[in-house]
N, C-alpha and C positions, 0 to 999 in steps of 0.2 A: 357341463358334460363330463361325464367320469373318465379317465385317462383308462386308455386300453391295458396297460397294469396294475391300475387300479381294482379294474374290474376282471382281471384274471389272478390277482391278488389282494383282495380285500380288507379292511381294516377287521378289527372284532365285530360279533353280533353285537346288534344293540338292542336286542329281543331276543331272550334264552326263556327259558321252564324258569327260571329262577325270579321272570317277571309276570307271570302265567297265572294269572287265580284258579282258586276252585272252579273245577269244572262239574261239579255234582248234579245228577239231570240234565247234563248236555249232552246232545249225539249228535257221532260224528259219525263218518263213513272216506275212510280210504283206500283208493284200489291201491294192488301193488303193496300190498303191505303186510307182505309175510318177510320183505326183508329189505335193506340200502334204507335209502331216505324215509321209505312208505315207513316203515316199521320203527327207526326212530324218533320221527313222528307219532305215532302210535303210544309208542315210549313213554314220548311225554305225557299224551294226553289222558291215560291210564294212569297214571303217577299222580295226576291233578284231580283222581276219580272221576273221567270222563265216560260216560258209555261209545265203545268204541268201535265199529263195523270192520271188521280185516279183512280185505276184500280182494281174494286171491284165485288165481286160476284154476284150483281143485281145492277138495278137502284137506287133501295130505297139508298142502301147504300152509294152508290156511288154520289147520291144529297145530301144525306143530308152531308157528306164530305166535298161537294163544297161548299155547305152554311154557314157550319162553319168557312170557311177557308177566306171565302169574309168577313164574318161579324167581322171577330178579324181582318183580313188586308187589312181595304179600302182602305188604301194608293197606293198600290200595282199597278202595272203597269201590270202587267202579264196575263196569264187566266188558267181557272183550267176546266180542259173538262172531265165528267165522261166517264170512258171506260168499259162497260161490260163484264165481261170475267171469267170465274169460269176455275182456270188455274187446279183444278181436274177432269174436264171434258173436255177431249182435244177435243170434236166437238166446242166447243167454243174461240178456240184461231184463228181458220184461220179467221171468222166472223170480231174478233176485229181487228186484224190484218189489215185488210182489211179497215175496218172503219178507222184506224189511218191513215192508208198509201194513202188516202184519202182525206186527209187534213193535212199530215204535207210531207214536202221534206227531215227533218233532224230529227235524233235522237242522244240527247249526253250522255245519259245515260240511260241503261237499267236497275230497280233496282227490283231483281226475289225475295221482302221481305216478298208475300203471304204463309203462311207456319200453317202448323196443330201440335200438340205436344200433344201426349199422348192416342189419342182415343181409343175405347175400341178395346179390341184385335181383330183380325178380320175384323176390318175395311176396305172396298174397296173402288173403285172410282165405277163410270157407267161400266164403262169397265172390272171392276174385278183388278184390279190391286190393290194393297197393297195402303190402302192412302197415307200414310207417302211418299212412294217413288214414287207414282203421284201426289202428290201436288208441294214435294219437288224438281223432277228431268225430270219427263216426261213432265208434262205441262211446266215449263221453258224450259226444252228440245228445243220444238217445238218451241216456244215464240222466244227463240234466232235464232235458223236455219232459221223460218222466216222475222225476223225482222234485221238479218245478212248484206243484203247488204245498207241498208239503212244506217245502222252502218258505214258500209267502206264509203258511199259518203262522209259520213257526216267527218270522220275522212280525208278524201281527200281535203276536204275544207278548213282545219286548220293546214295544214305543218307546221305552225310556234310554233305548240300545241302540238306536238307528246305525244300521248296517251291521249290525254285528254275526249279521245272517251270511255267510261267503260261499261261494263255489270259486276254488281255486285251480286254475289251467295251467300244466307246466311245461314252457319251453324253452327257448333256448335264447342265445344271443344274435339277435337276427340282421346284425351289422357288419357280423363276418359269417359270410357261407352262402346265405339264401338266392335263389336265381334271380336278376336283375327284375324288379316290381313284388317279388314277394315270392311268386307260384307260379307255374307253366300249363296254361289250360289247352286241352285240346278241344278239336271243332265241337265236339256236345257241351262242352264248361263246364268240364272236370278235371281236375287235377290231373297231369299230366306225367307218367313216373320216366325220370330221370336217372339214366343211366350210368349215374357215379354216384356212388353214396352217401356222401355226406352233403350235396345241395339236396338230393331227394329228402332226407333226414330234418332239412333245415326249411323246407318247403311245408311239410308237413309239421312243423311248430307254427312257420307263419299261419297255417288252420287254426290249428289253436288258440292266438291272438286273435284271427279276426272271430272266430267263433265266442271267444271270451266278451271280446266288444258291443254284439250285437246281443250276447246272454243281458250286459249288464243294460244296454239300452230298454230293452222290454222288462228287465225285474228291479232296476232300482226304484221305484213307484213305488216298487212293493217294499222296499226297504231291506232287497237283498243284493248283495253287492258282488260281481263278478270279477274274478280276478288271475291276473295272468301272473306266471312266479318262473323264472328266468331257472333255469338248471345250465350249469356250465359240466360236461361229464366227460368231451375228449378235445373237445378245444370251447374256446369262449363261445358261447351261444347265449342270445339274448331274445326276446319275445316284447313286442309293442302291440298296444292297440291304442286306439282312441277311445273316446267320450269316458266311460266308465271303468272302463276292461282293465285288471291288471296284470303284469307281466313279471316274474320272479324266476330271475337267477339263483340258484343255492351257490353256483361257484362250482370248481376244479374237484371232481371229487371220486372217489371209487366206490364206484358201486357193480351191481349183477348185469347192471346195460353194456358194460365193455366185454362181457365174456365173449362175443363173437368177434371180438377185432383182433387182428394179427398179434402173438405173442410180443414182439418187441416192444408194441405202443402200448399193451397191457403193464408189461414190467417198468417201462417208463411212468406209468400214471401212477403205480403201485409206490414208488419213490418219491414223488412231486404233489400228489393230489392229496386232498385232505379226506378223512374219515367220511362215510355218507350222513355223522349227524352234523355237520356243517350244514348237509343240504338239507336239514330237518328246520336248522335255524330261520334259514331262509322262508322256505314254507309255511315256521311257526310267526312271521315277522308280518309273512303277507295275509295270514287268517285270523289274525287274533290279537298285531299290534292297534290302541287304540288312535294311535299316534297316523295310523295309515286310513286318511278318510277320502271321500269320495273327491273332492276338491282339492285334495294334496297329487292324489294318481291319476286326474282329468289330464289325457294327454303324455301320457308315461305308465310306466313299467317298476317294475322290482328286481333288483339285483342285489347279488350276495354282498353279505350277508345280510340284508335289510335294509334296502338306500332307492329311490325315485330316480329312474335316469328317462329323458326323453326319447318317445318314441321315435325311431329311422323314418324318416319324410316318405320314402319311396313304398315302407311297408302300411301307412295310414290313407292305403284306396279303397276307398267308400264303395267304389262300383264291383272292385275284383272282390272285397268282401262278402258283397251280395252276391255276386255270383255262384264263389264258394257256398253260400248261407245255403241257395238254394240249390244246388249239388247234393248237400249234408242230408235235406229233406226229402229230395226224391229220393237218393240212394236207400233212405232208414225207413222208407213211409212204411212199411208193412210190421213194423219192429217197433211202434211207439202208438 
């Protein structure tokens, strides 16, 4: 078990760009990634000639992402194609969907790193739903369901690769924060929103994890492997799931999710927290290390910058998972 400064301080990556092959003919797709983590992730994978989806909540964003990303890596062999998609508003995932599917035959990794932290209480999506757990669970929800089979081709194509196909889920550290069992349902078995911010926040990660778990139980067959990646952004947050699912911490880090938290604790992380590509590390460690196979993470998670720590006992419930599972489905049935 990792020591709680351990994991609020962690040793170096042990998976950088620097261990990274050729990515040429590979496509990716990341939300959140006109800027923080999404983007240098992106970074990399553009640098390695990956084809790369930048998957942001308008246009605006979303070019001027690829403009940066061309102007620091002419060298680059790759291409960076903005993808519109406000993954809070599920009328906008089948659209992009659509768009991708469109123009690419293969998808090697899915990376769900669009995410909200802390907004004020109350906060919904279009549809009324809780932000936190439609940024975090619904809209990747659908995102995966349908972008699923393209997954499996793609993972069919590379027998010699097993697993090398990922959809990676990021949340947090679910040992400090989360409501006692995981999540707070009310009488329909939904998600229950909580009225202090950071168990609502940390609720809606444990979605995450169990959605990751149940991803990987139905697509490892296929040779696609689901995975959960632990972000640490204003205090230690960690993400578990069972069977397959994996869970990745980036660790302490500053990015655009602290913009709405009170100035003080803003200017404290700005001193203390490391750069958002720490948390790039982390994400690059749980998509692309080969070192991270299905039998190493059976039963654990990902933490920064690239390390297995066991999943919390109280958040590996089979039953509240499923309930969650089918929550995610009714709420998206009209949307997938």
């Amino acid at each position: 078990m990792v020591s709680t400064f351990s994991a609020i301080f962690p040793p170096a990556p042990p998976f950088t760009e620097r261990d990274l092959g050729d990515q040429t003919g590979k496509v990716f797709i990341i939300t959140g990634a006109a800027s923080g983590v999404g983007f240098e992730l992106a970074r990399m994978l553009y640098s390695k000639h990956g084809s790369v989806y930048i998957a942001a909540r308008s246009s605006k964003r979303a070019d001027e992402a690829v403009t940066k990303l061309r102007l620091a890596l002419p060298a680059s062999q790759g291409r960076l194609v903005p993808l519109v998609v406000d993954i809070a508003d599920l009328g906008t995932v089948k659209g992009a969907v659509e768009l991708f599917l469109g123009q690419e035959s293969r998808l090697d990794v899915l990376v769900h790193n669009a995410g909200v932290m802390e907004p004020p209480v109350g906060s919904t999506t279009k549809l009324g739903h809780d932000l936190e757990i439609g940024t975090h669970c619904l809209g990747p929800f659908v995102l995966t369901t349908l972008l699923q089979d393209v997954l499996k081709r793609t993972a069919a194509i590379m027998p010699a690769r097993p697993h090398s196909v990922r959809v990676l889920w990021i949340a947090s550290l679910l040992s400090l924060g989360p409501p006692p069992g995981g999540m707070v349902f009310d009488e329909g078995g939904g998600p229950k929103a909580i009225p202090k911010v950071f168990p609502n926040y940390m609720q809606s990660k444990v979605g995450c994890a169990w959605l990751a778990s149940e991803f990987a139980a139905r697509l490892e067959r296929d040779g696609v492997m689901s995975v959960v990646s632990r972000l640490i952004l204003i205090s230690i947050s960690g993400v578990g799931t069972n069977n397959n699912g994996k869970a990745v911490h980036p660790g302490l880090m500053r990015t655009e999710l602290q913009k709405t938290m009170p100035l003080p604790g803003r200017v404290i992380m700005s001193l203390l927290f490391k750069p958002a590509v720490y948390g790039a590390y982390t994400e690059l460690y749980a998509a692309f290390s080969p070192q991270l196979t299905v039998d190493k993470i059976r039963g654990g998670y990902v933490i920064a910058w690239g390390r297995v720590e066991p999943v919390p006992k109280d958040i590996a419930d089979t039953q509240k998972a499923a309930t969650f599972w089918r929550y995610c489905e009714r709420e998206t049935s009209m949307y997938v």
